[in-house]
C-alpha positions in Angstrom: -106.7 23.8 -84.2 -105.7 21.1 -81.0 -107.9 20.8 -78.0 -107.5 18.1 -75.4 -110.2 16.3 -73.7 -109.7 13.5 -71.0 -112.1 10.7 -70.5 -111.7 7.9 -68.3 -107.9 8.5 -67.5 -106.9 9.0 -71.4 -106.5 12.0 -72.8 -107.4 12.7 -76.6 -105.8 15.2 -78.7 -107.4 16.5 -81.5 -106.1 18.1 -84.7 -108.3 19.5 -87.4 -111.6 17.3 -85.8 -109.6 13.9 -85.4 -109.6 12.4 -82.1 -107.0 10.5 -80.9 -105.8 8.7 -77.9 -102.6 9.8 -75.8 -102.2 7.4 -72.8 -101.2 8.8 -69.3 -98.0 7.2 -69.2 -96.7 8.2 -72.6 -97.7 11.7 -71.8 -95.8 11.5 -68.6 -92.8 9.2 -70.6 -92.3 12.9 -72.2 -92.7 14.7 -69.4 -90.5 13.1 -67.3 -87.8 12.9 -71.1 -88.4 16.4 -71.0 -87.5 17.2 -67.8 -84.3 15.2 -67.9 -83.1 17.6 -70.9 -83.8 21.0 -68.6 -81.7 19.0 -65.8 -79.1 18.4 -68.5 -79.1 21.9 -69.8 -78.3 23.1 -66.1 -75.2 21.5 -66.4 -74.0 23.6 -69.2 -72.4 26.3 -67.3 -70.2 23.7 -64.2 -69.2 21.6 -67.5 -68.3 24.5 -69.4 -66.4 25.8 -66.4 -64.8 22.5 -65.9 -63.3 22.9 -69.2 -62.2 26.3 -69.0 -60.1 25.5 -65.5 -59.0 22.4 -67.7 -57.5 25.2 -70.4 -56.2 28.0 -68.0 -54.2 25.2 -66.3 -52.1 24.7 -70.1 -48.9 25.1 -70.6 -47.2 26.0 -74.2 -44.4 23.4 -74.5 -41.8 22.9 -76.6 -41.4 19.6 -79.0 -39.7 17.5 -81.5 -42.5 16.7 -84.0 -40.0 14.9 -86.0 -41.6 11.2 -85.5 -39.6 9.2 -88.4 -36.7 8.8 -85.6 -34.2 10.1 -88.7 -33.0 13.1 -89.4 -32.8 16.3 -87.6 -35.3 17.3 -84.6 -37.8 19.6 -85.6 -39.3 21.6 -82.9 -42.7 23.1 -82.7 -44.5 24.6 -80.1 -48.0 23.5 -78.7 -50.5 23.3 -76.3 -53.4 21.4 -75.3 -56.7 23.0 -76.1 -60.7 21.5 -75.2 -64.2 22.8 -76.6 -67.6 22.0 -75.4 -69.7 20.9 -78.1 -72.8 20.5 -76.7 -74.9 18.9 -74.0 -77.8 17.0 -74.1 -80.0 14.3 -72.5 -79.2 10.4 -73.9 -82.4 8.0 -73.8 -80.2 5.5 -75.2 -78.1 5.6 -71.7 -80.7 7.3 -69.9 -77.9 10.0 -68.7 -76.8 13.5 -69.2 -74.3 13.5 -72.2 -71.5 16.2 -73.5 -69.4 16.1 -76.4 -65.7 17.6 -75.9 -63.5 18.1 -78.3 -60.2 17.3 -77.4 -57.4 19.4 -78.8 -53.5 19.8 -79.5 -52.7 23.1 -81.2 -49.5 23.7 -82.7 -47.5 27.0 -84.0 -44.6 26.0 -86.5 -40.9 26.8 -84.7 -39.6 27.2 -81.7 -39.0 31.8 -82.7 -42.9 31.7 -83.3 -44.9 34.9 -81.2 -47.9 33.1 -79.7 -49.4 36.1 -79.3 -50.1 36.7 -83.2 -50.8 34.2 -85.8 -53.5 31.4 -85.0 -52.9 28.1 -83.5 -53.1 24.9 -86.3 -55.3 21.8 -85.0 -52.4 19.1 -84.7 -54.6 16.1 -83.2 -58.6 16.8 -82.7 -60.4 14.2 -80.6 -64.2 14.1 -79.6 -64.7 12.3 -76.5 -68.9 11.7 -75.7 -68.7 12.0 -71.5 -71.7 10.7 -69.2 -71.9 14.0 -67.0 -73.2 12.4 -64.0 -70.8 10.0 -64.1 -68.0 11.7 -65.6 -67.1 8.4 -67.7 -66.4 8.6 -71.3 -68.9 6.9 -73.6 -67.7 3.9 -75.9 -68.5 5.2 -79.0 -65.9 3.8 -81.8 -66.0 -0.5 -82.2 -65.3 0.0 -77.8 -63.0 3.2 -78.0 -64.3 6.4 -76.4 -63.3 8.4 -78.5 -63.3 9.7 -82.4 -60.4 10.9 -84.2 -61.3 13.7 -86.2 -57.6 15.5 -87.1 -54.6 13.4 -87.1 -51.3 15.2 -87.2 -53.0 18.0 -89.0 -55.1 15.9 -91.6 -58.8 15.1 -91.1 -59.2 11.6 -90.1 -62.6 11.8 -89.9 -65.2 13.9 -91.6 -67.6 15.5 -88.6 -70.7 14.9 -90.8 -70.0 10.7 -90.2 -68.9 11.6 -86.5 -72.1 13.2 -85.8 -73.8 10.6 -87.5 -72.4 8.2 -84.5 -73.2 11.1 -82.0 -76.3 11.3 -82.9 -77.4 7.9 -82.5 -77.4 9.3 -78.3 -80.0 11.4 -78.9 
């Protein structure tokens, strides 16, 4: 059982009979934190819509995926893909933050029907963006970005990318 009492411009919180002391300005520090993540959760729907006129405007292309520079070409087809993550409020940059996930899809041969079979991850970036600012985040040793699938092997586990992620939070 919590009540609250103030006295003398400090407020006390109790729990189970045990007073203690909240100052103003923390309880308005949290306030004012929490506020800035319902600001940043109203952003959800123009970023998310940002990234879908991103995707619409993607074109299915055709290339040589042959990078050894011998041998014959070897076409593929792909196309460039992004996914909102998530978005959240930073204290650590005092700024609303959203992770993308950057994305080039392939299908095997240049016959394939795009309409059937799924789409392979080729190359998966995450790229940590300020949202106010719409400036990528260094994130990596200075780079703004983590490789997570490199030419369709994982790079990076997403359990140790979140762990740098979550140090925004």
């Amino acid at each position: 059982m919590a009540g609250c009492v103030a006295l003398g411009g400090v407020f006390y919180v109790t729990q189970a009979h045990r007073w203690q002391p909240v100052k103003i300005h923390e309880t308005s520090e949290i306030g004012d934190t929490f506020q800035k993540k319902i600001d940043c959760e109203k952003l959800t729907a123009s970023i998310s819509q940002k990234i879908q006129q991103h995707n619409d405007a993607q074109k299915v292309e055709t290339r040589d995926s042959n990078n050894s520079g011998e041998g014959a070409a070897v076409y593929n087809r792909y196309i460039e893909n992004s996914l909102l993550k998530e978005v959240f409020y930073s204290p650590k940059v005092n700024s609303c933050l959203y992770l993308e996930s950057r994305r080039t899809l392939v299908k095997r041969g240049v016959n394939v029907k795009l309409d059937e079979e799924d789409w392979s991850i080729s190359y998966e970036t995450w790229y940590l963006v300020d949202a106010l600012m719409d400036k990528e985040v260094e994130l990596n040793d200075g780079l703004p970005f983590l490789q997570i699938v490199n030419r369709g092997e994982v790079f990076s586990d997403e359990k140790e990318a979140n762990t740098i992620i979550d140090k925004y939070k």
